[in-house]
N, CA, C and O atoms as a GROMACS GRO file, in nm:
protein
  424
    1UNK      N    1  -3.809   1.858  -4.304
    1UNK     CA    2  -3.946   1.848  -4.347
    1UNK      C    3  -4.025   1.756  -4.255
    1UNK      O    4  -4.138   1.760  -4.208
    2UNK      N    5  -3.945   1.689  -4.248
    2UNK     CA    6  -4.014   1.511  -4.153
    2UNK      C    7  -4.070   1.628  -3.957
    2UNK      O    8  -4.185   1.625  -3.911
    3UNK      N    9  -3.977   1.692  -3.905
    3UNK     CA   10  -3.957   1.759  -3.790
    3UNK      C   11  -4.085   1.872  -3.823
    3UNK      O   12  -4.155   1.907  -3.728
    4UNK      N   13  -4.109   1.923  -3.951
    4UNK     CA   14  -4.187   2.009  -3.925
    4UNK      C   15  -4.353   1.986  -3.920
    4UNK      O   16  -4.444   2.051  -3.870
    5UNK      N   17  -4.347   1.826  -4.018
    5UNK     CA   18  -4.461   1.794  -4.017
    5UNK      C   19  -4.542   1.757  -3.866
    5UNK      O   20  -4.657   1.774  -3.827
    6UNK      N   21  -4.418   1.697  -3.807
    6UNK     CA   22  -4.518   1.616  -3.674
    6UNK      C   23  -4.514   1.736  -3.601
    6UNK      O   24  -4.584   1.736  -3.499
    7UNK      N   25  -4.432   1.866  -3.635
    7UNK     CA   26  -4.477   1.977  -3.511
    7UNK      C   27  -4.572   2.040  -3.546
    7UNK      O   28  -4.632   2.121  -3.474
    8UNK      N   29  -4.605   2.008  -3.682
    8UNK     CA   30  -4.747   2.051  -3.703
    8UNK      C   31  -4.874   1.976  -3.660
    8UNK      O   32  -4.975   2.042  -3.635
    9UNK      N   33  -4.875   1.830  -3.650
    9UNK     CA   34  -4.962   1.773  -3.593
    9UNK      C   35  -4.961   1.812  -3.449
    9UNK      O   36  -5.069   1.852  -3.404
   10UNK      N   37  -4.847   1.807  -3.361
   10UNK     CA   38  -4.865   1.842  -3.278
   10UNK      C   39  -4.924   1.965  -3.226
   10UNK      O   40  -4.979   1.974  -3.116
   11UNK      N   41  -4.912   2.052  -3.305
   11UNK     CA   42  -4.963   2.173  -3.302
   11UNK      C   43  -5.102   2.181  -3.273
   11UNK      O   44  -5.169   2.235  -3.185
   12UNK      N   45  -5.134   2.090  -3.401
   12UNK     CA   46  -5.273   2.061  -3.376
   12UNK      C   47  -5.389   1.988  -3.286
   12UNK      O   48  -5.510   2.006  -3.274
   13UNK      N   49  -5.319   1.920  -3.244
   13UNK     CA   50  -5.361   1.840  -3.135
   13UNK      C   51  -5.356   1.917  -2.987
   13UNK      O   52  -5.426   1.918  -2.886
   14UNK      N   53  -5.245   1.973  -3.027
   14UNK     CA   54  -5.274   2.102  -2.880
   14UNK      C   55  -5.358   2.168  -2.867
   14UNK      O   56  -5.419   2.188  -2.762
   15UNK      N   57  -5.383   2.230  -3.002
   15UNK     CA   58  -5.475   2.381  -3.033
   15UNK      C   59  -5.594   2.283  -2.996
   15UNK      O   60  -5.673   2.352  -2.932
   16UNK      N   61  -5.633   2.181  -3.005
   16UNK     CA   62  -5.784   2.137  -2.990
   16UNK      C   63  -5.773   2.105  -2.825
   16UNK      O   64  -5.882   2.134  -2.775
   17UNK      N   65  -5.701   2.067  -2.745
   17UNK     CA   66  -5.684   2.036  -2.644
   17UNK      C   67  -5.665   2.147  -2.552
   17UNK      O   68  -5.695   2.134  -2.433
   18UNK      N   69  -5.607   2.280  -2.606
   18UNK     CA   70  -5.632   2.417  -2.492
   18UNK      C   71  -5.739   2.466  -2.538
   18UNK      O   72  -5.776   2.564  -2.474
   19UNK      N   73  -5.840   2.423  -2.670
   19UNK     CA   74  -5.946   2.515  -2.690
   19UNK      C   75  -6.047   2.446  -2.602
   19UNK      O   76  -6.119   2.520  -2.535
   20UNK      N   77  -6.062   2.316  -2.594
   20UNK     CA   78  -6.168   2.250  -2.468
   20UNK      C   79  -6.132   2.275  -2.324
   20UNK      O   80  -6.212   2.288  -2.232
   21UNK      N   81  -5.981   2.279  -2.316
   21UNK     CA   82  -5.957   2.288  -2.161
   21UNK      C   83  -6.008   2.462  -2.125
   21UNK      O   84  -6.054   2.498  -2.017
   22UNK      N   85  -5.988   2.540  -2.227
   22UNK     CA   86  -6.026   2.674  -2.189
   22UNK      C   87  -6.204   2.662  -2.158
   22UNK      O   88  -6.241   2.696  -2.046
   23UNK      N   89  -6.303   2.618  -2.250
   23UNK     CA   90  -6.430   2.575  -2.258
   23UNK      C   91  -6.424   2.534  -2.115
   23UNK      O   92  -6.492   2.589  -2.029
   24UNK      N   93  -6.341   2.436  -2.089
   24UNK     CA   94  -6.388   2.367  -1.948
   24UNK      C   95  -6.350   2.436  -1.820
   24UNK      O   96  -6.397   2.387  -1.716
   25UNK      N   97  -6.278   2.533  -1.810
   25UNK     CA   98  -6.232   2.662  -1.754
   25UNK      C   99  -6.434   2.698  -1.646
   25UNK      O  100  -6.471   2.690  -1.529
   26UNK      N  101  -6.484   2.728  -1.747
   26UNK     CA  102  -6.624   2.783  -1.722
   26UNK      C  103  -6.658   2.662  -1.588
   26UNK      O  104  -6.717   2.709  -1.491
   27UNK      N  105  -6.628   2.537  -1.583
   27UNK     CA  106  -6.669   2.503  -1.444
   27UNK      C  107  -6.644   2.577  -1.331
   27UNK      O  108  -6.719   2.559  -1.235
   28UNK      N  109  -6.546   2.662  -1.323
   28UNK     CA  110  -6.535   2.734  -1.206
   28UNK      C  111  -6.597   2.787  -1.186
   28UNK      O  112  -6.581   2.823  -1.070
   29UNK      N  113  -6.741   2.860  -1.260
   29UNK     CA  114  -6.828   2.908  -1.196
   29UNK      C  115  -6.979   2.889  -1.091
   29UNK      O  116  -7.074   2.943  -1.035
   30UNK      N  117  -6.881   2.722  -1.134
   30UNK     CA  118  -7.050   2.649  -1.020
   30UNK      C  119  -6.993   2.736  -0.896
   30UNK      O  120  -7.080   2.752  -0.810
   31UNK      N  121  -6.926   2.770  -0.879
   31UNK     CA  122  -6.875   2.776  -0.699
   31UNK      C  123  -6.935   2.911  -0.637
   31UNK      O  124  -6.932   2.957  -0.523
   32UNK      N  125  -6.996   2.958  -0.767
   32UNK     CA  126  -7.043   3.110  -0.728
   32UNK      C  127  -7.145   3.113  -0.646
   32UNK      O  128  -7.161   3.198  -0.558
   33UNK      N  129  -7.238   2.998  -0.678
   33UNK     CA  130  -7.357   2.974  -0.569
   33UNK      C  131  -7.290   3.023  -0.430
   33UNK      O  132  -7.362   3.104  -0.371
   34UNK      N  133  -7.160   2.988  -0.359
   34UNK     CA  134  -7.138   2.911  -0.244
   34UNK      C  135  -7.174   3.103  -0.188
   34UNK      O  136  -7.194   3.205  -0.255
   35UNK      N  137  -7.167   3.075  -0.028
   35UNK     CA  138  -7.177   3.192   0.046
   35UNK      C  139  -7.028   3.271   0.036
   35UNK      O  140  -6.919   3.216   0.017
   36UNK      N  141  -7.046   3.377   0.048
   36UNK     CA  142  -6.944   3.478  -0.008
   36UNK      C  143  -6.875   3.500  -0.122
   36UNK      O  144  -6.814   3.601  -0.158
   37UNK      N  145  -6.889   3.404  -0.170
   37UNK     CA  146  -6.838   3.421  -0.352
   37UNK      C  147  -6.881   3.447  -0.413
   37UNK      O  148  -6.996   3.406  -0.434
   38UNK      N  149  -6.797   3.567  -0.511
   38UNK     CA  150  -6.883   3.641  -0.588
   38UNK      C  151  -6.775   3.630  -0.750
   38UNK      O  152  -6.653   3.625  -0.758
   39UNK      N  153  -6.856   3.630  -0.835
   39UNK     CA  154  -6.824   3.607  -0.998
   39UNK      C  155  -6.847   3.736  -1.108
   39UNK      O  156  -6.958   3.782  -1.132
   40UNK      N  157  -6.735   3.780  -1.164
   40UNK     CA  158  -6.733   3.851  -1.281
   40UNK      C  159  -6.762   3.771  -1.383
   40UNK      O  160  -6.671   3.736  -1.459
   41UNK      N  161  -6.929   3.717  -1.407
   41UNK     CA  162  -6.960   3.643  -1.493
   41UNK      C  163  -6.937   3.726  -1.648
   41UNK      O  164  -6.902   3.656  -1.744
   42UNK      N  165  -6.955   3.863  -1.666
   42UNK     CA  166  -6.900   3.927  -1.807
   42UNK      C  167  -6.726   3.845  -1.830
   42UNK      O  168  -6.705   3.776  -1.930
   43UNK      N  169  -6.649   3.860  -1.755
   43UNK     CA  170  -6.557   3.848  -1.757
   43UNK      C  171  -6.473   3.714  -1.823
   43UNK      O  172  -6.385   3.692  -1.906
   44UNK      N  173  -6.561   3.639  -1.730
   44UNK     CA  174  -6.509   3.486  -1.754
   44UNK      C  175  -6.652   3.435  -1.877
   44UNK      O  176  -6.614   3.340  -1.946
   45UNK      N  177  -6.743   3.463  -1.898
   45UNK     CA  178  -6.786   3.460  -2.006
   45UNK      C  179  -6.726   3.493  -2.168
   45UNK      O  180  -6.725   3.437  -2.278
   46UNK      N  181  -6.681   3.612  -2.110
   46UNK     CA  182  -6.597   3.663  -2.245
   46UNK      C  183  -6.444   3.596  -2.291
   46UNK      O  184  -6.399   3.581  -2.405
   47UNK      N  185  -6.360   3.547  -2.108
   47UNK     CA  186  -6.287   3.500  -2.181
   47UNK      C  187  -6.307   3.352  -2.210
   47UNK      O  188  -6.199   3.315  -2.256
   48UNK      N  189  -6.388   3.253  -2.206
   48UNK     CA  190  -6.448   3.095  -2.249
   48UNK      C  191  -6.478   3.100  -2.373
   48UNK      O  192  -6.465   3.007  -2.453
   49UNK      N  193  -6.533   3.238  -2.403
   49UNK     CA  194  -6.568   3.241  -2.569
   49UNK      C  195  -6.493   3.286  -2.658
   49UNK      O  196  -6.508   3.264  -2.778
   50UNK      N  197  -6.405   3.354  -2.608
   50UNK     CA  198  -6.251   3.429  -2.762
   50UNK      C  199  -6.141   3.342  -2.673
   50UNK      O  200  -6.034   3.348  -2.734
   51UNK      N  201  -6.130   3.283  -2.579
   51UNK     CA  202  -6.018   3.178  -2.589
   51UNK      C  203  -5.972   3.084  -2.692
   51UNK      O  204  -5.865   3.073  -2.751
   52UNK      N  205  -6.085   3.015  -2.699
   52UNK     CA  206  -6.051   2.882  -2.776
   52UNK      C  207  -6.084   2.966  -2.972
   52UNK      O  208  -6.070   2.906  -3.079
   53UNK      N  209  -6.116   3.072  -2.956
   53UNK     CA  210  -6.144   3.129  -3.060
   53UNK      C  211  -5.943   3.176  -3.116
   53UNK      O  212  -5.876   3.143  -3.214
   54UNK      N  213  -5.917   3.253  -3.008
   54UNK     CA  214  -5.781   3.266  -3.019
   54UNK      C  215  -5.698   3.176  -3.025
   54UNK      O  216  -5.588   3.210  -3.071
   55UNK      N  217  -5.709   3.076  -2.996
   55UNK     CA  218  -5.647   2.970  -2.995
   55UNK      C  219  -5.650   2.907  -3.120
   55UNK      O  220  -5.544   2.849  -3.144
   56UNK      N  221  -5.710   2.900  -3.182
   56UNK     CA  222  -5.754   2.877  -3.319
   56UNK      C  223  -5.714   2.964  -3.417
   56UNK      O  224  -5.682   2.923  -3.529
   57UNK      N  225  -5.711   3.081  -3.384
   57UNK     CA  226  -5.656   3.155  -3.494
   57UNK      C  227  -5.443   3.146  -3.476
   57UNK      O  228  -5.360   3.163  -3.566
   58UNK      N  229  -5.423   3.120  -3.356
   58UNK     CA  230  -5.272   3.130  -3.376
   58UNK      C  231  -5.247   2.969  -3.407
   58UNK      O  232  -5.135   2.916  -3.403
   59UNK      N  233  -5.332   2.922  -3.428
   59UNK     CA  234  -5.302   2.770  -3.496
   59UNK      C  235  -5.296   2.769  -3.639
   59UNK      O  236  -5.211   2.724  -3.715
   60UNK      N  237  -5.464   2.861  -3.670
   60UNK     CA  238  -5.411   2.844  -3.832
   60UNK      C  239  -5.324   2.923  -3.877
   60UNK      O  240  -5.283   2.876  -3.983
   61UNK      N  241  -5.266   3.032  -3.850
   61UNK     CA  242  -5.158   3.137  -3.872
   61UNK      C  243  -5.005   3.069  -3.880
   61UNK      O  244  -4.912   3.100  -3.955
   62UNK      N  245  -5.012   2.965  -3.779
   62UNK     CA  246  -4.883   2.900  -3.771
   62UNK      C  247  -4.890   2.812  -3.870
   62UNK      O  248  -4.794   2.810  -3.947
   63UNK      N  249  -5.047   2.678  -3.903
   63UNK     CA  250  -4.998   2.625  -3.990
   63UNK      C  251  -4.949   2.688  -4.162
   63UNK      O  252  -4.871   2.639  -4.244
   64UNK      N  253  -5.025   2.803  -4.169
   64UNK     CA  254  -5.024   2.854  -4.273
   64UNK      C  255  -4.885   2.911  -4.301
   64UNK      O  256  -4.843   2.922  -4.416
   65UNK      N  257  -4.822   2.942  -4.206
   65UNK     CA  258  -4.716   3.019  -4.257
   65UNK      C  259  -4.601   2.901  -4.235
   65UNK      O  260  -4.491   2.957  -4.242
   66UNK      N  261  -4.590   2.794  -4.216
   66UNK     CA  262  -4.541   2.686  -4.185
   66UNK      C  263  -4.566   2.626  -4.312
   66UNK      O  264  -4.473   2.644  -4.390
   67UNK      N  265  -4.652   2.567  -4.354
   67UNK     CA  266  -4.688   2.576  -4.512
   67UNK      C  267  -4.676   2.584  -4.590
   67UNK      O  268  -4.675   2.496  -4.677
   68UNK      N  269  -4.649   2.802  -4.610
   68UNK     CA  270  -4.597   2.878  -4.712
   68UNK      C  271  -4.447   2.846  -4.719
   68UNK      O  272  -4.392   2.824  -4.827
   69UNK      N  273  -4.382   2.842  -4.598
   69UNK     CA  274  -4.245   2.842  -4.597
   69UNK      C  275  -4.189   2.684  -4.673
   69UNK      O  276  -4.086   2.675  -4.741
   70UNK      N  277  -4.272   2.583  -4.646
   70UNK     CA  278  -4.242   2.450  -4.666
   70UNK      C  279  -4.261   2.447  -4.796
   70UNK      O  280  -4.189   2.354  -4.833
   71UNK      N  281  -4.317   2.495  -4.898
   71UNK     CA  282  -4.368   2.533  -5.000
   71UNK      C  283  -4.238   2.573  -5.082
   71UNK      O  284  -4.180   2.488  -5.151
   72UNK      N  285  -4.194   2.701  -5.074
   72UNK     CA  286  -4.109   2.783  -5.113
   72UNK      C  287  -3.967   2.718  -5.045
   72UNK      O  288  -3.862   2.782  -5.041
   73UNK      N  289  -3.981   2.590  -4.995
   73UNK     CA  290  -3.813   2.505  -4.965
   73UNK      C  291  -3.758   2.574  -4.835
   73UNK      O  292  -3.642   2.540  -4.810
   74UNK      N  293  -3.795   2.631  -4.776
   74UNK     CA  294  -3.731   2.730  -4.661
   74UNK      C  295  -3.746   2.574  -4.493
   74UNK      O  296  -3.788   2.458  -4.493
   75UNK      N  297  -3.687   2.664  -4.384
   75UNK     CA  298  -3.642   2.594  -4.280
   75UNK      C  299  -3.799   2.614  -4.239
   75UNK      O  300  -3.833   2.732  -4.254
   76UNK      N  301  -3.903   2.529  -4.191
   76UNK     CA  302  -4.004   2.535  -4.146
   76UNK      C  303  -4.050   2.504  -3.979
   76UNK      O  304  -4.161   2.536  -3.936
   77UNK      N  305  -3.946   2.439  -3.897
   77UNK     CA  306  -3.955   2.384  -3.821
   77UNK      C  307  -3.945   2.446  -3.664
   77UNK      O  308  -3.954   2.380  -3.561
   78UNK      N  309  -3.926   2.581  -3.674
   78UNK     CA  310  -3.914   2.686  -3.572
   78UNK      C  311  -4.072   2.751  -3.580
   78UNK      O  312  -4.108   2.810  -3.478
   79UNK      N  313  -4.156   2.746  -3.676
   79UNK     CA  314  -4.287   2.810  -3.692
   79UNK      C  315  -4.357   2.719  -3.610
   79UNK      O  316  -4.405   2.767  -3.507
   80UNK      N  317  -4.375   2.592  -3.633
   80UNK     CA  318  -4.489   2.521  -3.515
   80UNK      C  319  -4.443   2.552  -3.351
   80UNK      O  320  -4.515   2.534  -3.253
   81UNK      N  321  -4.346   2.586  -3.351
   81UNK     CA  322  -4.225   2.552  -3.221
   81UNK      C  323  -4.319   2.656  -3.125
   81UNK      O  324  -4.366   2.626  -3.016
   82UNK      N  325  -4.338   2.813  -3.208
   82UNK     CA  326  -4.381   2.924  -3.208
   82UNK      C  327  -4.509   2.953  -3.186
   82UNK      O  328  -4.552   3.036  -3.105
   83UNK      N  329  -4.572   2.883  -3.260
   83UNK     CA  330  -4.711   2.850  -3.235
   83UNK      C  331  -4.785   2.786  -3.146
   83UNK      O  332  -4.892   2.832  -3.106
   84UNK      N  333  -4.715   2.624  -3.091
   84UNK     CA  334  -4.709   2.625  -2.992
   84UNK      C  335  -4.677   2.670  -2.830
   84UNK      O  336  -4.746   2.651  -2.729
   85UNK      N  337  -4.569   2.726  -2.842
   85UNK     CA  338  -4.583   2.869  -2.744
   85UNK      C  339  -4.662   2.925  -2.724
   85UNK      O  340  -4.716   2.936  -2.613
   86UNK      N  341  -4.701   2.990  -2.848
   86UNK     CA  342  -4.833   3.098  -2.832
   86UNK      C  343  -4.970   3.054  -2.774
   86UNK      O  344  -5.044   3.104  -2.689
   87UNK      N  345  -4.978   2.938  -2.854
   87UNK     CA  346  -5.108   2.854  -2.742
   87UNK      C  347  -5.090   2.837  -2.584
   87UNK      O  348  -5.184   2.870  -2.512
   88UNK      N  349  -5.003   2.800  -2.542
   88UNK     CA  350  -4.946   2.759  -2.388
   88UNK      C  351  -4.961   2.930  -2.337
   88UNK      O  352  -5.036   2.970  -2.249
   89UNK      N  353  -4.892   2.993  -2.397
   89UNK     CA  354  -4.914   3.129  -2.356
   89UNK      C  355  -5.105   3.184  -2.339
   89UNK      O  356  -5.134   3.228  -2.228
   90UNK      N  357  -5.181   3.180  -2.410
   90UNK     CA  358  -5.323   3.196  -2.474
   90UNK      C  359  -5.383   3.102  -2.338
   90UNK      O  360  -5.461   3.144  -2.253
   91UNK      N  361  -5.338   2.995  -2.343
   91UNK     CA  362  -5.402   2.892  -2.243
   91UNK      C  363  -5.354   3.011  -2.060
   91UNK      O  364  -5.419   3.090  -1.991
   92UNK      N  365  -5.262   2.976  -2.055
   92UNK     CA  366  -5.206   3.021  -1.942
   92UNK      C  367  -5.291   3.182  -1.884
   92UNK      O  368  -5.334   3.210  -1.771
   93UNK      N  369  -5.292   3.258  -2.003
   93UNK     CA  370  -5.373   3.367  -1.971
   93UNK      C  371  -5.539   3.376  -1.946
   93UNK      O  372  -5.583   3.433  -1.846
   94UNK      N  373  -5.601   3.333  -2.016
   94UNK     CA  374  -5.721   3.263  -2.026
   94UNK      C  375  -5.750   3.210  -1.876
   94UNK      O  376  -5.858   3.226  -1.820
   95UNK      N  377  -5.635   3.142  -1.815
   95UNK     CA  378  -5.674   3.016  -1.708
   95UNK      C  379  -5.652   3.160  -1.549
   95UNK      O  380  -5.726   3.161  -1.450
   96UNK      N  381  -5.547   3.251  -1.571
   96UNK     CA  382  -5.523   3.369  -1.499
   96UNK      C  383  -5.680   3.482  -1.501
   96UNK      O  384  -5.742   3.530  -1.406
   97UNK      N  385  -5.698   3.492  -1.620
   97UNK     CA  386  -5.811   3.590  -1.589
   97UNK      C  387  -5.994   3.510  -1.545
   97UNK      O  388  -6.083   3.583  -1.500
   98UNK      N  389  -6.012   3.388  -1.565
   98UNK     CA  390  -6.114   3.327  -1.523
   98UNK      C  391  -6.109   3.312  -1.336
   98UNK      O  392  -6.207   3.305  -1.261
   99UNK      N  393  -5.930   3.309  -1.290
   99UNK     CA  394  -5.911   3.297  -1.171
   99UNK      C  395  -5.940   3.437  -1.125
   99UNK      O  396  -5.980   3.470  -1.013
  100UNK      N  397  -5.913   3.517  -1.232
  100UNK     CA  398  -5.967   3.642  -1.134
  100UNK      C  399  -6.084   3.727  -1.162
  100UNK      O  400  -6.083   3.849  -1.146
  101UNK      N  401  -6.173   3.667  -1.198
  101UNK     CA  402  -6.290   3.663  -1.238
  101UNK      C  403  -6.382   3.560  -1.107
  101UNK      O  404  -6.504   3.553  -1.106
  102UNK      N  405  -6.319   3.509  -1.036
  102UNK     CA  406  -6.430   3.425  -0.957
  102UNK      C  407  -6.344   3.489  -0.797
  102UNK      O  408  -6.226   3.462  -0.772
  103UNK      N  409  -6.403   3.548  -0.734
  103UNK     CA  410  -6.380   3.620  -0.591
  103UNK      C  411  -6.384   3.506  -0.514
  103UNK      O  412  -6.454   3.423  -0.571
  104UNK      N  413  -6.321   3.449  -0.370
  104UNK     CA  414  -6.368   3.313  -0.344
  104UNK      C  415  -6.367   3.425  -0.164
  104UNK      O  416  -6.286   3.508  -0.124
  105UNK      N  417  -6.504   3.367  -0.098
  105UNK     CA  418  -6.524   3.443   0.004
  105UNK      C  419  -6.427   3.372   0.124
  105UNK      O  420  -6.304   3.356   0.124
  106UNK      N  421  -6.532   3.332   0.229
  106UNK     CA  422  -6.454   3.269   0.350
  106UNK      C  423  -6.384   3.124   0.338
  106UNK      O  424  -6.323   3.077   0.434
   0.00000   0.00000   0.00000
């Protein structure tokens, strides 16, 4: 119980920390000004705004079912484990398609 609680804080403290780092992702588009670079602003727009949105939803999904299980006496401590994954994963993709969303010229 003790193991599942702090992987739930931790959980949480992540989920708020890849939902700003994704937000802060969007600096890469100052660079579009520069000569030859060119920006799939749909792209990286769309993903700055359902990132940290996604990110949020596999947070509360994990705490919730982390929760339910802790609730009903069950092993809880593999669900944050999971969830955290899924964020690192969410982050990681997010940070891949903004990179290919900004063309970088000469």
């Amino acid at each position: 119980m003790v193991a599942s609680a702090v992987l739930l804080v931790a959980l949480a403290v992540e989920a708020v920390v890849a939902g700003w780092a994704i937000v802060f992702l969007s600096l890469v588009f100052g660079s579009c000004d520069a000569p030859g670079n060119s920006c799939n602003a749909a792209l990286g727009g769309a993903v700055v705004y359902v990132g940290p949105v996604l990110v949020g939803l596999v947070a509360l999904v994990a705490i919730v079912w982390a929760v339910s299980r802790l609730v009903r006496r069950r092993v809880a401590w593999p669900v944050p484990v999971v969830g955290i994954t899924a964020i690192v994963v969410v982050f990681f993709a997010c940070r891949l398609l903004v990179d290919a969303a900004v063309t970088r010229g000469i």
